[in-house]
C-alpha positions as CSV (number, residue, x, y, z in Angstrom):
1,X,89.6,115.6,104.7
2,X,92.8,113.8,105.8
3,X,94.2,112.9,109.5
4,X,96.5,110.9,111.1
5,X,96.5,109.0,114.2
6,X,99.0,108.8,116.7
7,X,99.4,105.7,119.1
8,X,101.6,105.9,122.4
9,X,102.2,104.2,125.6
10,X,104.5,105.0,128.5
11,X,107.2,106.5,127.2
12,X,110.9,104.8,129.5
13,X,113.4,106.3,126.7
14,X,113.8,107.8,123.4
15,X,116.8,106.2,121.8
16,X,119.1,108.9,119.8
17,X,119.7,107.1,117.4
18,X,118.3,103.6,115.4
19,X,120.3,100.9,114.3
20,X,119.6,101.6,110.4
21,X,119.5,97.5,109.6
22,X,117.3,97.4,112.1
23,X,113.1,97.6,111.1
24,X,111.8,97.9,114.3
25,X,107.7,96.5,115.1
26,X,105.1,98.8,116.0
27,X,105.3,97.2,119.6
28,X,109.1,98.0,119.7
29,X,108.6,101.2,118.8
30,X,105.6,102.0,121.1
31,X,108.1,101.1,124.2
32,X,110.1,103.9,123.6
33,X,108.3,106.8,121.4
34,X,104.7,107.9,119.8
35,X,104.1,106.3,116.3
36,X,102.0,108.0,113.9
37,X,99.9,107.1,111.1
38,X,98.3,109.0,108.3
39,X,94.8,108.2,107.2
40,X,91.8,110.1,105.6
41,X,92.9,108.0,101.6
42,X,89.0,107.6,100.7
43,X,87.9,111.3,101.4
44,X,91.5,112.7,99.9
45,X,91.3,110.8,96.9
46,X,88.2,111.3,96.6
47,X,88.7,115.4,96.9
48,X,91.5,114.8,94.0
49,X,89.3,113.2,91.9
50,X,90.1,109.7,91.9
51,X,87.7,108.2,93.9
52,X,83.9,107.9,93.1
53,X,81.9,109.3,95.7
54,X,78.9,106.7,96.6
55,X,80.5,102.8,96.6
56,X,83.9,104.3,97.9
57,X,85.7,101.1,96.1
58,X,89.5,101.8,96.3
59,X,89.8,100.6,92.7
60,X,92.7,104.0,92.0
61,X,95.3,101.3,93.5
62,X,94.4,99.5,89.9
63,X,93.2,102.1,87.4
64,X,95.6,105.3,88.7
65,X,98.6,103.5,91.1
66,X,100.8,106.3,90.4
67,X,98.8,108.9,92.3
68,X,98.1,106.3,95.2
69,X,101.5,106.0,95.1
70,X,101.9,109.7,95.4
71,X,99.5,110.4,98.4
72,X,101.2,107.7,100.0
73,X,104.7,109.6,99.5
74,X,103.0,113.2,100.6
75,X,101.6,111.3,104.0
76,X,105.2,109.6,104.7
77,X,106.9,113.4,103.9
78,X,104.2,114.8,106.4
79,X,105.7,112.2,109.0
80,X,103.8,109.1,109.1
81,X,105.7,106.3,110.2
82,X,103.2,103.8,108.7
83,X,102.4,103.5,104.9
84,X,98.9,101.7,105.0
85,X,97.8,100.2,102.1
86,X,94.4,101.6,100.5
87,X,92.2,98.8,100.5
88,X,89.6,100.2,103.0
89,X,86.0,98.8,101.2
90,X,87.9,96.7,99.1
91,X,86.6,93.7,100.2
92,X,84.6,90.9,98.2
93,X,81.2,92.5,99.2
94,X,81.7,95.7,97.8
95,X,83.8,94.7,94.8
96,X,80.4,92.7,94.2
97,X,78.4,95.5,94.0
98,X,80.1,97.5,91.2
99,X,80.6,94.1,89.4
100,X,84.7,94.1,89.8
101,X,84.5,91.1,91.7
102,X,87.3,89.2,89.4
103,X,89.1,92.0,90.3
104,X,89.2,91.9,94.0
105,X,92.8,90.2,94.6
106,X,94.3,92.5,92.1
107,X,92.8,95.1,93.5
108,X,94.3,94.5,97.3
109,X,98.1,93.3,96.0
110,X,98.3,95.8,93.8
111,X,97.3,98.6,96.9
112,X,99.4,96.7,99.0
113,X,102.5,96.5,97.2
114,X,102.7,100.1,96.6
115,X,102.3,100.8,100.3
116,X,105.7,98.5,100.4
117,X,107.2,100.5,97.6
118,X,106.8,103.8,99.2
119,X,107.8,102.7,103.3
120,X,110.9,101.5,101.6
121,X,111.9,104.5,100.0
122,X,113.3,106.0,102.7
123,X,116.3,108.4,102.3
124,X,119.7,106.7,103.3
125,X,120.2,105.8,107.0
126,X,117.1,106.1,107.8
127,X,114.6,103.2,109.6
128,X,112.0,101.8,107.1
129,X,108.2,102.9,107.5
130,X,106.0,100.0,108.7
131,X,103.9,98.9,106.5
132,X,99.8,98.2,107.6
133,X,96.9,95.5,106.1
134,X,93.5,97.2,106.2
135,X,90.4,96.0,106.6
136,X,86.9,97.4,107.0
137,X,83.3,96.8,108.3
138,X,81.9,94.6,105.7
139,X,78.3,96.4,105.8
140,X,76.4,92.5,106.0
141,X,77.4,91.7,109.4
142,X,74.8,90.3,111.2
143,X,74.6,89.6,115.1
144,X,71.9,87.1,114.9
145,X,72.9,85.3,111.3
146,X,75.6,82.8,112.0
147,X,76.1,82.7,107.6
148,X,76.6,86.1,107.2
149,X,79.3,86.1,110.1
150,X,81.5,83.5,108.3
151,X,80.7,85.4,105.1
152,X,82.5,88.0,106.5
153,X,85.0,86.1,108.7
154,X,85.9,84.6,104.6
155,X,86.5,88.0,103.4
156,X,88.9,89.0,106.0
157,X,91.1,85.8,105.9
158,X,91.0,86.2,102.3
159,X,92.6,90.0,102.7
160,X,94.8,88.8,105.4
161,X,95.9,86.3,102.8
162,X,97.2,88.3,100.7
163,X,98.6,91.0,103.0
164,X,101.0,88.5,105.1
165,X,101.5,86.8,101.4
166,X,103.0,90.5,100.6
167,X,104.9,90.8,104.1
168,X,102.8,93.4,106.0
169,X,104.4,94.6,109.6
170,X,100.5,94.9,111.1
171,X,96.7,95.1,110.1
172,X,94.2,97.9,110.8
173,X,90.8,97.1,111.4
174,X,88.3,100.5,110.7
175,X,85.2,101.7,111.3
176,X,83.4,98.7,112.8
177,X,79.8,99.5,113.9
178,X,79.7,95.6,115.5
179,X,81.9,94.9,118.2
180,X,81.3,91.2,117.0
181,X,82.4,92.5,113.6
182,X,85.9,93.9,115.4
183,X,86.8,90.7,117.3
184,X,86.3,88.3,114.4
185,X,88.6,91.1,113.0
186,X,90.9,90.9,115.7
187,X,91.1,87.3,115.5
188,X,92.0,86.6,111.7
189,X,94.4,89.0,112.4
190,X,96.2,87.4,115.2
191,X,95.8,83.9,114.0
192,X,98.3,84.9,111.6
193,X,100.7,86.2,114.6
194,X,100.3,90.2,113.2
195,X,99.8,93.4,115.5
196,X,96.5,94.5,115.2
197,X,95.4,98.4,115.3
198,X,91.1,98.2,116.0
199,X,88.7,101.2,115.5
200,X,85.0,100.7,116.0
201,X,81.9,103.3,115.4
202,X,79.2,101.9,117.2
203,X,75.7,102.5,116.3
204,X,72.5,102.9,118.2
């Protein structure tokens, strides 16, 4: 299953036309029209065989790029305005358990320099697609364990790391059951002067 979201606020003017030179920022382009971005990469690439059902570690961006690459392509054709880069779960904790730890900064460069690849390939004339970080709930937050909180608060710098290191325009944060969890996301995030996108699934 695939979907999008869309993101909007107030709407003063829609410009006709966009300086081509110009890549506008997600908050430039919120002040004058709705931006959309595609998600659902786990579920699709798991439906196209790609993915392993279980762990749902994005390693494809590694062992098949090209048909990351293509998903991201059929996504931007559909009308997203944001490539984001397919490195939900593919943080140190769940690289550990499948054992692909050494493999973890690969892993996210390699996802997140395809999501460049594809937002530049715009046809000629047209404005660049933005291109987002992603991070995820880690799955060992704890409320009451100070440790396990920097633990994770590690593994999002690291990710950050690397996705400012490969010039992303923003991060998304998804699927945090620990509104804790979503600030210390929020925070990384901003301490490195990016927009930041937030979703949360609380539980309980």
């Amino acid at each position: 299953m695939c979907g999008s979201r869309i993101w909007q606020k107030t709407i003063k003017h829609r410009p006709n036309k966009v300086t081509v030179a110009m890549k506008r920022t997600l908050l430039e382009r919120l002040e004058t029209e709705c931006v959309i971005c595609a998600e659902g990469y786990l579920f699709e690439m798991e439906r196209r065989g790609y993915l392993t059902a279980g762990e749902f570690v994005p390693e494809v961006a590694i062992e098949h790029p090209e048909c990351l690459e293509r998903l991201h392509k059929d996504f931007q054709h559909a009308g997203s305005d944001i490539v984001q880069a397919f490195t939900y779960n593919g943080h140190r904790e769940k690289l550990k358990i499948i054992g692909r730890e050494d493999r973890l900064e690969e892993l996210n460069r390699a996802a997140l320099r395809i999501a460049r690849t594809v937002a530049d390939d715009v046809p000629e004339n047209s404005e660049k697609n933005l291109v987002a970080g992603n991070i995820s709930n880690s799955n060992i937050w704890n409320p009451s364990d100070p440790t396990s909180q920097q633990t994770v608060r590690s593994m999002f710098e690291e990710m950050l790391e690397w996705g400012v290191d490969e010039g992303v325009d923003l991060f998304i944060g998804e699927t945090f059951y620990f509104a804790e969890e979503a600030f210390c996301a929020l925070e990384t995030i901003k301490s490195a002067g990016l927009s930041a996108v937030l979703t949360i699934a609380p539980m309980g």
